[in-house]
N, C-alpha and C positions, 0 to 999 in steps of 0.2 A: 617777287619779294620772298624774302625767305626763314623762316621762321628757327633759329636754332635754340630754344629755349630746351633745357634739360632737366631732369629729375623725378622726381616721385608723384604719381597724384593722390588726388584725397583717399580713393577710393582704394589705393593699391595701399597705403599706408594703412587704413582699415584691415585691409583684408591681412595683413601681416599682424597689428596689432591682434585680432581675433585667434589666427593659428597661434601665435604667441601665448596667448590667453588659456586654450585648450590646451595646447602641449605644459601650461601649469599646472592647471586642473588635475589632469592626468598625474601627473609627476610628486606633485607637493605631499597626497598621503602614503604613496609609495616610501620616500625619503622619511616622513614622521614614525613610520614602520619601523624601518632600518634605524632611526635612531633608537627607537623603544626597545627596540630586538637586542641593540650593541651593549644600550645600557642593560638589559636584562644578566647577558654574557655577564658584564662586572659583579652582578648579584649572584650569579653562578657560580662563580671562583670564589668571591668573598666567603661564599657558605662552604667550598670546600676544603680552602683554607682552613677556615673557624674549624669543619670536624679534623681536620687534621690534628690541629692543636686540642682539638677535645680530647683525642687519642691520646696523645702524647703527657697531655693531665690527668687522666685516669692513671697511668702506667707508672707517674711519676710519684702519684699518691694514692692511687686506689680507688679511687671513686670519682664522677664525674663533679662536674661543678656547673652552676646555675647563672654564677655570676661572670658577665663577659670581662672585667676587667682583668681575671688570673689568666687572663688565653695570652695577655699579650699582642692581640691585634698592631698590626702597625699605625689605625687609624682609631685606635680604641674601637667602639662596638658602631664606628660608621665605614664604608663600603670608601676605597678609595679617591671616589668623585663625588661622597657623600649623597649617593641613588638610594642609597640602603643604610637599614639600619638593624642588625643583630638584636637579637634577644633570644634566648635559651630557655625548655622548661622541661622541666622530668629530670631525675637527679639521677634513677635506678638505670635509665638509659638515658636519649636525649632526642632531642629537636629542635631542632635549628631554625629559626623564623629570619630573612631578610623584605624586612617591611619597607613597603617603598617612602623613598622620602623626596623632596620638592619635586621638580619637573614630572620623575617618572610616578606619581602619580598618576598621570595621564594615561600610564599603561593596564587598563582596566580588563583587557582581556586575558590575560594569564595574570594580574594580580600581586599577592606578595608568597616568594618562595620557601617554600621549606624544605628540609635534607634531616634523616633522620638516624640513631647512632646503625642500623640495617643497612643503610643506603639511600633506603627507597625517598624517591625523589616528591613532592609534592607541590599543591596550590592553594591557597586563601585568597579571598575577596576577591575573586577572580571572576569572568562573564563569559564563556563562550571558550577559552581557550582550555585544552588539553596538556595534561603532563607532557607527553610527548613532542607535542608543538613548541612551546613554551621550553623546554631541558635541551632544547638543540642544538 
């Protein structure tokens, strides 16, 4: 007699279900990284945007301005996918704050950005992450 029965057993289904399992593990805060990272990139631009147009309002009247809405933002004072949110302080020069807004909240380790009317790049409420790490 002959037995032709085919397919999976418990055990082999287990054992796929598991590597399955750990190749998520593995995988899922890599990916929450990259997201945090790409949305960062948006804060990046949006802030160098904004000093651009800072520039360009000094030049056109002389003196900087505090209030986001003369820049003209395409999004008014939020970041294209609304990650961030502008605010400006110091009128004699400036700085640039993009504060995180919903999701990327969650990006606690490089926090919320600033850019300042020098260049120099910086971090708030930030945990553990560096200018450098975080400005890349």
């Amino acid at each position: 007699m002959r037995n032709d029965e085919q397919g999976f057993t418990l055990i082999e289904l287990m054992i796929v279900v598991a590597v399955v399992g750990i190749l998520a593990a593995i995988a899922y805060p890599s990916y929450l990284e990259y997201v945090l990272r790409s949305r960062r990139a948006e804060g990046q631009a949006f802030l160098n945007e904004a000093a651009a147009r800072m520039e360009r309002y000094r030049a056109q009247n002389g003196i900087y301005t505090v209030d986001t809405s003369k820049l003209n933002m395409p999004n008014g004072n939020k970041s294209e996918n609304g990650y961030y949110q502008l605010s400006i302080t110091n009128t004699d020069s400036y700085t640039l704050t993009a504060t995180r807004q919903g999701a990327q909240v969650a990006d606690k380790k490089c926090g919320n950005l600033t850019l300042n009317a020098a260049g120099q790049k910086g971090l708030t409420n930030n945990t553990g992450g560096t200018v450098a790490s975080c400005w890349r």
